[in-house]
N, C-alpha and C positions, 0 to 999 in steps of 0.2 A: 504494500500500500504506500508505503514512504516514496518507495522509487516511481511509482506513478505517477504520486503528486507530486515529485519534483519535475518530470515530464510534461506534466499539464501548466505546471507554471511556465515554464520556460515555453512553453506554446505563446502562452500569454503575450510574450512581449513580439513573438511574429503576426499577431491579428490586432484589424485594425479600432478604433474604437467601435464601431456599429457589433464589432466581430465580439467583442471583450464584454458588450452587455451582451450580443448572444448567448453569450457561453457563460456567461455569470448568471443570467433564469432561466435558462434553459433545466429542465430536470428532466427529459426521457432520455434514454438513448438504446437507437435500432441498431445492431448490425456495426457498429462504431462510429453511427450518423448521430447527430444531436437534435432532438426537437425539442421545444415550446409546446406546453397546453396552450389551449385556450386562457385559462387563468394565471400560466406565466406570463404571457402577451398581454394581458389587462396589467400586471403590475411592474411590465418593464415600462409600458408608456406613461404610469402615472406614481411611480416608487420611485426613489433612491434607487434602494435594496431591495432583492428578493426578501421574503416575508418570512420563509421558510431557510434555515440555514442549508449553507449548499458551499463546500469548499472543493473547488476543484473538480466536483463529479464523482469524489469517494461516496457521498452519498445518490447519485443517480440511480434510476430505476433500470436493472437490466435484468430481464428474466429468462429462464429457463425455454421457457413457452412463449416467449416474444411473437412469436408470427400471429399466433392463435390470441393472444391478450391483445395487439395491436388493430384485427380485425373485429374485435369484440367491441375494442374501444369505438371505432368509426360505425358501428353498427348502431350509434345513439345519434349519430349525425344527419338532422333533418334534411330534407330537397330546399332547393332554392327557394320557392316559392311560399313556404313554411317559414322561410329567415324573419326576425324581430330585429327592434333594437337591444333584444336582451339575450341573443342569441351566443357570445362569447359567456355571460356568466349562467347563463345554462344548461351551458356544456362543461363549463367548469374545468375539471380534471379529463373530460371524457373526450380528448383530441389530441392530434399531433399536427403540430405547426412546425415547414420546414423555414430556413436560413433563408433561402432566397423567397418564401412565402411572408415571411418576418418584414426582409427589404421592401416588397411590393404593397405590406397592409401599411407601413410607415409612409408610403409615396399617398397612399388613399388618406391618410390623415393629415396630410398639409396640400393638399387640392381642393380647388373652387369646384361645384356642381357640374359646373361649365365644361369643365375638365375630365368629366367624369364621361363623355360622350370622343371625347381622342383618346382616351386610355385604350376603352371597347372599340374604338378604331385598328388601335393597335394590332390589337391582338387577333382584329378579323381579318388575319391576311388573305380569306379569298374572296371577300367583299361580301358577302351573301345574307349577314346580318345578322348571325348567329357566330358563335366561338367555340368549338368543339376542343376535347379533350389536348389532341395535337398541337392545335394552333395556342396553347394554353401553355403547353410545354417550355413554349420559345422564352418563355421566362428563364426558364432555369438556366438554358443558355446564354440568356444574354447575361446577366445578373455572374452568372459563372467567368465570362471571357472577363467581364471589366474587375473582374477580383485578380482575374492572372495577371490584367494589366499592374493592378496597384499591392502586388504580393513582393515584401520585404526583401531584401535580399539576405545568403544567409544560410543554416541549415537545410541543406533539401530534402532528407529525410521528416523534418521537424514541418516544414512547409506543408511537407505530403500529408503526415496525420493532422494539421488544421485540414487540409483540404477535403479530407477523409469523413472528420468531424463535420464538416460545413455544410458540404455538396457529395456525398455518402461514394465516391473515388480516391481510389489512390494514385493518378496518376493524372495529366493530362491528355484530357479526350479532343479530339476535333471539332473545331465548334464549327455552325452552321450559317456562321455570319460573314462577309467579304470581307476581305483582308484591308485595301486600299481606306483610307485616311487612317489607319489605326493610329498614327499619331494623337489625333484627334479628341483625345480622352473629356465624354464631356465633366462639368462639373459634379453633378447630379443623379441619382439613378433614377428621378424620370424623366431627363434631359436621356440619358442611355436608352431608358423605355422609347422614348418618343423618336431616339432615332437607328438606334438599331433593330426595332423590329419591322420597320421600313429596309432595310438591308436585309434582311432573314432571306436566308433561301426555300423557301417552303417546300419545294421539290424535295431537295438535299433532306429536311426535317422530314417529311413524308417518310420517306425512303427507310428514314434511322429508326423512325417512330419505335416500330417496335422494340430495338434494343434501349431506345431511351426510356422507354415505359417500363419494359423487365426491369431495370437498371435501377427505376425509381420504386418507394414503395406509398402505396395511396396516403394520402392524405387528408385532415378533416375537409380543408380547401377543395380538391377535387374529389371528394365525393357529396358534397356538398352543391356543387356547381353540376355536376356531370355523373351523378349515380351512382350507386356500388358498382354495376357494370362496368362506367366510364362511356357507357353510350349515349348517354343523354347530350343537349346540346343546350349552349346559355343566349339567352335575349339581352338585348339592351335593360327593358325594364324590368330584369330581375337582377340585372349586373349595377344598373342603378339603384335600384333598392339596398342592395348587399349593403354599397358604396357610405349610402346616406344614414342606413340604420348603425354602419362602424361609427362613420364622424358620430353621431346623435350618444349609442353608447360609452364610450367613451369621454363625452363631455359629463354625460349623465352620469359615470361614473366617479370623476372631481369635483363636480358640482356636489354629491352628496353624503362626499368624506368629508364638506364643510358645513353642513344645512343642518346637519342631526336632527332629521325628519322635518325640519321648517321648509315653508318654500322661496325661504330666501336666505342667501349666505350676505356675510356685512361685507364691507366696502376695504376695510381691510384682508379678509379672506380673498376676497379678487386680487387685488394687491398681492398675496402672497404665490395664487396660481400664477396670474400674470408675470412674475417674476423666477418662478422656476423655469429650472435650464435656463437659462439666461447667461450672460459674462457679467454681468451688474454683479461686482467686488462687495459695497456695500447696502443691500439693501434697506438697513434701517433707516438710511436716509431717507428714502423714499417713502418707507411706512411712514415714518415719526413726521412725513411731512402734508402727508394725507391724511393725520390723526387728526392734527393742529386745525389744517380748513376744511375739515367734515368731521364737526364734533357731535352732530345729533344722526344716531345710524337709521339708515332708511333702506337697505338693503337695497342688494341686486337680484329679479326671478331669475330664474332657467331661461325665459326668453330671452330677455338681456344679456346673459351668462352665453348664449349660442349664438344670436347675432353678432358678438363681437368674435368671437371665435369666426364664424363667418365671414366676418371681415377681412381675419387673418387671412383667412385663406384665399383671399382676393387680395392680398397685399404688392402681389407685382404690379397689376390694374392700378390700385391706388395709388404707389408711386408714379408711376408711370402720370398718372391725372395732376397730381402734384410740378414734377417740371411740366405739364402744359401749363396750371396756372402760376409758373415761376413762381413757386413759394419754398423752392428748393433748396436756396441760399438763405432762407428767413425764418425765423416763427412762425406761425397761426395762430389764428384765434376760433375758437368753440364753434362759430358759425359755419367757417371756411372750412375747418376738419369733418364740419357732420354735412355741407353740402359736397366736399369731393368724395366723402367716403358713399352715400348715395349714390353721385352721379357714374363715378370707375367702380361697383359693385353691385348696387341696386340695391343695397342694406341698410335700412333706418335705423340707426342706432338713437333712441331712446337721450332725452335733456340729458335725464340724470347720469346713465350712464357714461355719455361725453363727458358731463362735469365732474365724474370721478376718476376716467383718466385722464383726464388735465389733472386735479389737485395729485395725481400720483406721480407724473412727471414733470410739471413746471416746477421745479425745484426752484428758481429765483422768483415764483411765486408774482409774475408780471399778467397773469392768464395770458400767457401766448406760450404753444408748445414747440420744442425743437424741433423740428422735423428730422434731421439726420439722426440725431441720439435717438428717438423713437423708431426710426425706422431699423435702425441696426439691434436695439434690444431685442424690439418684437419679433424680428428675422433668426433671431437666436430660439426664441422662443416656440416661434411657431414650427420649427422645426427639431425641437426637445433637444435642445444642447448639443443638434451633432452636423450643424452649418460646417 
C-alpha cells in the first residue's frame, strides 16, 4: 500500500489541475480507469474537498465483480426523456462519470442556452438532427488528443498510468482528427469542442467504432442519452433539457447549502458564492464592505440567484456590449450595467440584485463599478477557479 501511494502521488504532479480535482473525487475505479459518481461531480463543482476522505485511491472502490456491480449500477439510470433537475442527486452513488465526461459536463456549466444549440451541432456530424451513440464518441477523442497535446514532459511510464487512469489506455491510440494546424492549441475545451469536431473524420470514426466502443465501458452519460442497448438516438430537445436541468441543478444545489430551507439566502451569502474560485486574495474586503452599505438584509430568491448566474454565462456577449458602448476604459453606473447586461443577454436582472453587486464590488464606494476588475473576477469564477 505504501508503495502505491507513493506512485499515485508522484502521478500527481504529471496531471494537470482539471486532472488533480479529477482524481482527488473521483472514488470508483474500473479496470485501472477512474470514475466520478454522480454525487462526486455535485461536490467537485460546488466543494473545496471531497466530503468523504479519499487519499490517493487507497481507499477506492475496486471489486471482485466489477463488471456485474458496474452494470447493476447503470441499471438505475433513467432514459432521457425521464431526466429532472434533480437527476444527479438521484442517482446519487448509483453512476459512473468518465474524465473526459467530467471535461464536457464542466463546458455545459459555463455556456449560455444559446450555446447549447452549437454544442448539438457539434456532435451531429451527419446533419440529420439527431446524435447517435458514434457521433457521441468523438468526444472522447477529441478531449483525449488535446490532453497529448498538453501532457508534461517526463516519466513515460508515469505519463502512461495517468493516461491509463484518465482515458482507460495504456498507450497512444490514433486519433480520428486531421493532423494540419495542430499547432493551433485552442484555449479552451469548448473552443477544442467547437472546432475539432468540425475536423472529425467521421468515416475514419465509423470504421473504428466498434473497437472504440469494446475499448470503452458504458456509462451513466450514455446510457442515459442512448439506452442500455446504445441504440437509441438523442434530439435536440432532450439534449436541451439535459443541458438546462444540469445548469438549474447545480445552482439549486448552492443556493441551498445557504437558505436552510428559507427561500432566500442574505446578501452576504451571495457574496461568498460569488466569490469562490475566484483569485480575489482578500475577500473580506469585499464582505466587510457590502456589510457596511447593506445593513438591513432583504435577501436574494432563486430567481435572482439564477438570473445572475445566467448572466454569467453570457459574459462574453456582455463584454463584448460593453467596448460597443466604450465603457471599457471607465466605470459604470447601476443603470448602464442592468441596460447592457439586458440588451448582450436578454436577462433582467432585478434593482436589488444590481444594487448588491455594486455594494460588493465598488470598493471606493463612488456607485460606479470597474468594469475590468469585475470582468476578470467573475471570468475566474464562472469558470470555478480553472480559467
Amino acid at each position: 500500500v505504501t508503495e502505491n501511494r507513493s506512485d499515485l502521488e508522484d502521478l500527481h504532479l504529471y496531471a494537470t489541475p482539471r486532472e488533480q480535482r479529477f482524481r482527488r473525487f473521483a472514488s470508483l475505479e474500473f479496470e485501472g480507469q477512474l470514475y466520478m459518481t454522480p454525487y462526486d461531480f455535485i461536490q467537485a463543482v460546488t466543494s473545496d474537498e471531497p466530503k468523504r476522505k479519499q487519499e490517493f485511491y487507497t481507499d477506492k472502490i475496486t471489486r471482485e465483480n466489477a463488471s456485474g456491480e458496474l452494470n447493476q449500477i447503470l441499471m438505475e439510470t433513467p432514459p432521457v426523456w425521464k431526466g429532472s433537475s434533480k437527476l444527479f442527486r438521484n442517482l446519487n452513488e448509483k453512476g459512473v462519470i468518465s474524465y473526459t465526461e467530467y471535461l464536457f459536463l464542466l463546458c455545459i456549466l459555463t455556456k449560455p442556452h444559446a450555446g447549447f444549440r452549437i454544442a448539438f451541432n457539434m456532435f451531429d456530424t451527419d446533419g440529420n438532427e439527431m446524435v447517435d451513440k458514434k457521433e457521441f464518441l468523438v468526444l472522447q477523442e477529441i478531449f483525449r488528443k488535446k490532453n497529448e497535446k498538453r501532457e508534461r514532459k517526463g516519466d513515460e511510464e508515469k505519463r502512461a498510468m495517468l493516461r491509463l487512469q484518465l482515458y482507460g489506455y495504456h498507450t497512444s491510440t490514433n486519433s480520428v482528427l486531421k493532423t494540419e494546424g495542430e499547432d493551433l492549441v485552442p484555449r479552451s475545451y469548448w473552443d477544442t469542442l467547437r472546432r475539432s469536431t468540425s475536423q472529425a473524420l467521421f468515416s475514419d470514426l465509423a470504421e473504428r467504432a466498434d473497437d472504440i466502443s469494446s475499448s470503452l465501458s458504458d456509462t451513466t452519460l450514455l446510457v442515459h442519452f442512448f439506452g442500455k442497448k446504445g441504440k437509441a438516438e438523442l434530439n435536440f430537445e432532450d439534449f436541451y433539457r439535459f443541458m438546462d436541468n444540469l445548469q438549474t441543478e447545480v445552482l439549486e444545489i448552492e443556493f441551498l447549502s445557504y437558505s436552510n430551507g428559507m427561500n432566500t439566502i442574505s446578501e452576504e451569502d451571495f457574496a461568498h458564492i460569488l466569490l469562490r474560485y475566484t483569485n480575489v486574495e482578500n475577500t473580506s474586503s469585499y464582505l466587510e464592505n457590502m456589510r457596511c452599505r447593506i445593513p438591513e438584509e432583504k435577501g436574494i430568491t432563486f430567481d435572482e440567484f439564477r438570473s445572475f448566474f445566467q448572466f454569467l454565462n453570457n459574459l462574453e456577449d456582455f463584454t463584448i456590449a460593453m467596448q460597443m458602448y466604450n465603457f471599457a476604459s471607465r466605470s459604470i453606473g447601476q443603470d448602464e450595467f442592468k441596460r447592457a447586461v439586458y440588451v448582450a443577454t436578454g436577462v433582467k436582472l432585478s434593482p436589488h440584485l444590481v444594487n448588491t453587486v455594486f455594494k460588493i464590488f465598488d470598493v471606493d464606494r463612488d456607485d460606479q463599478l470597474s468594469y475590468k476588475e469585475f470582468i476578470g473576477i467573475m471570468k475566474d469564477r464562472l469558470n470555478r477557479g480553472f480559467r
